[in-house]
N, C-alpha and C positions, 0 to 999 in steps of 0.2 A: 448617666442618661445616654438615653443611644442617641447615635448620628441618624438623622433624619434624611432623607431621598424620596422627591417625589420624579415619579414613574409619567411621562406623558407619554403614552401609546396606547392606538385603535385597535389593533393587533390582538384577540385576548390571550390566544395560544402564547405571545411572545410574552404581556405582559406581564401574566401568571408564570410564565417561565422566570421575569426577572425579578420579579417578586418571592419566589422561592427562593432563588441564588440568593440575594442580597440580605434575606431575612436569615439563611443559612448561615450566614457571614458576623450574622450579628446585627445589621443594621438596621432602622423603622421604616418601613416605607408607607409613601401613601400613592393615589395612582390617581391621573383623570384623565380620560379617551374621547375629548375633544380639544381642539386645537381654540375655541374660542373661549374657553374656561381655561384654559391654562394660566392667563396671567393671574387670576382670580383664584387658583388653586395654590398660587408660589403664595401668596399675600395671607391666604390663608393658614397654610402648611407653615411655611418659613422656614423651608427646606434648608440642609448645608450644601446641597449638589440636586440640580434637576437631572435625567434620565431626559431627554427629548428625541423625539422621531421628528422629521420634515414633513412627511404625509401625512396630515390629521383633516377629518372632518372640520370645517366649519372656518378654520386660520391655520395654517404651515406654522409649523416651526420656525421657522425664518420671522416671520409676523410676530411668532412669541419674543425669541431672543431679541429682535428689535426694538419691543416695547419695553421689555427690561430693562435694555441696556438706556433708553432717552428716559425711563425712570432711574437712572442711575442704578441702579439693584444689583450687584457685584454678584451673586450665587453664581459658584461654578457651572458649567454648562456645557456637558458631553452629549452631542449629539449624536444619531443615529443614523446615517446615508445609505441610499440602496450602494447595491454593489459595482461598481467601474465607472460612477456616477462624478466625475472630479468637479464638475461645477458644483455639487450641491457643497462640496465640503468648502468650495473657496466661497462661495456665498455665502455657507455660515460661521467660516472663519471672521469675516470684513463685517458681518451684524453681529459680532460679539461673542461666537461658541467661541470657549475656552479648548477642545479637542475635541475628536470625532471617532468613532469607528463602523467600520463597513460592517453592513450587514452581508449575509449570516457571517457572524463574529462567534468568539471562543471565548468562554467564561472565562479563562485566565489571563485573555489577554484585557478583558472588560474588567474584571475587578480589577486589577493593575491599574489601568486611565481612573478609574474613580478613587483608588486608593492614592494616586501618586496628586489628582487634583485635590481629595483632601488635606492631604500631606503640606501643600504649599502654607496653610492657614493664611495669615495677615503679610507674609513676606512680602509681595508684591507691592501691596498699599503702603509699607510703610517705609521703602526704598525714595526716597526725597530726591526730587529734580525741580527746578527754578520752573516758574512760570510764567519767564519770561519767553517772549516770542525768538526765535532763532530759525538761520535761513540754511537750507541745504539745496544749493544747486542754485535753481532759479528759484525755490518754491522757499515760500514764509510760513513757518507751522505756528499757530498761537494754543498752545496748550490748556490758556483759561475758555478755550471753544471747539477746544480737539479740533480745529480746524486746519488744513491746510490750501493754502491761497499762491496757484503759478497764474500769471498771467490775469486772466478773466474768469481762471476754473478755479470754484471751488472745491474741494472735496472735504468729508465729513472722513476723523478719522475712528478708529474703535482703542480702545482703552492699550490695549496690546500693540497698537502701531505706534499710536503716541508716545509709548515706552521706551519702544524700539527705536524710534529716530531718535529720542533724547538720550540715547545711553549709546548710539551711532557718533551721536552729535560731540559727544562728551568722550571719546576717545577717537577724534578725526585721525586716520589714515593708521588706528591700528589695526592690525589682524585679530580678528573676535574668533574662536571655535563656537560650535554649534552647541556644545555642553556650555561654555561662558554664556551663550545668550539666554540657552533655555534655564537657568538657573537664576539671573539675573533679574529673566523679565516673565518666566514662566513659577520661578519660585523652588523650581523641585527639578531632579536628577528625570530626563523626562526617559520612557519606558520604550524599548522594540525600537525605533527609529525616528526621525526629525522632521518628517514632513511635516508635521503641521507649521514649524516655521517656516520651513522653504516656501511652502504655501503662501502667509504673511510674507515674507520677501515678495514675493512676485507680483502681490496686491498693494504692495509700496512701490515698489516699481513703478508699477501703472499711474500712480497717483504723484510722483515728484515727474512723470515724462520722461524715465530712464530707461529707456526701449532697447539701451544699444547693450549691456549700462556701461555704463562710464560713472556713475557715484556710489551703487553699491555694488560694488562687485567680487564676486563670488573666488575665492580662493580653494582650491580644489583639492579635498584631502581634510579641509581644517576649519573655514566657515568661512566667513567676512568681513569685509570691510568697508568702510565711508571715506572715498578717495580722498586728498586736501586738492582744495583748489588749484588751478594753474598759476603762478605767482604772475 
């Protein structure tokens, strides 16, 4: 049975293009070119991997992966960003995209992000962490609400932060490499380069008040670490 990929892009030039490539590959695709049918087209489909753009008629991308992820619907989710655009990708890192690439992108570097996020399968989900609530810094994160609570803020986390401070949390003050994390919490040998964590790094940042940082801080050459408290 073939692996299933639905295609959300307005584009038609582009989506007929990724509908060639990925059917070339082997894969099924199905397509839909509005942004307000897309949640409606995954429930439908029951894709293994969506294909999404930001720019749609009718709902952004951002709006799709949004409503996915507070439906809990795990399907991987490679987005599509214009080009030198770094907010769209941090915004659809924090509502849930699994990775991104810039447009105009290179079929090989695209089938690689889809190939390496189908590749992960269940690893992710079936990596076991407590849920119980545990504190880093000032900030209290309760896992049974992906929430995390400093002060009077609260912030909503995404599936991938939550992971990430729990396996932070769970080796305090050692030095993590960038391959340990993306492997751990991404599932797979990740492809070309690690921003998309750094990315997530930065978005956690924000959200524990670590501006300086002083709790995750970045080791230079190797990846990171969750400092231990001041005794």
């Amino acid at each position: 049975m073939k692996t299933k990929i639905l295609i959300i892009e307005d584009d038609p030039h582009i989506l007929l293009g990724l509908e060639e490539v990925l059917k070339s590959e082997g894969y099924e695709t199905a397509a839909c070119n509005r942004g307000d049918e897309g949640v409606a087209a995954v429930a439908r489909f029951q894709p293994a991997l969506i294909v999404l753009d930001v720019m749609l008629p009718g709902a952004s991308g951002y709006d799709i992966c949004k409503e996915l992820r507070a439906k809990k619907n795990p399907v991987p989710v490679l987005m599509l960003t214009a080009k030198g655009q770094e907010l769209d990708k941090v915004i659809g890192l924090d509502l849930g995209a699994d990775d991104y690439v810039t447009k105009p992108f290179g079929v090989r570097e695209l089938l690689a992000r889809i190939q390496a996020l189908l590749r992960r399968g269940g690893t992710v989900s079936e990596k076991s962490y407590s849920d119980q609530s545990f504190k880093i810094g000032s900030a209290t994160i309760d896992p049974k609400t992906f929430q995390l609570k400093r002060g009077r803020t609260t912030e909503e986390l995404t599936a991938k932060e939550l992971k990430l401070l729990q396996h932070f949390h769970a080796h305090e003050g050692e030095v993590l490499s960038r391959d340990t994390l993306l492997n751990e919490i991404w599932g797979y040998n990740y492809y070309g380069t690690t921003r998309t964590l750094d990315q997530v790094i930065v978005q956690l940042r924000k959200k524990l008040g670590d501006h300086e940082p002083a709790l995750l801080l970045t080791i230079h050459g190797v990846g990171y670490k969750l400092a231990k408290p001041t005794p």
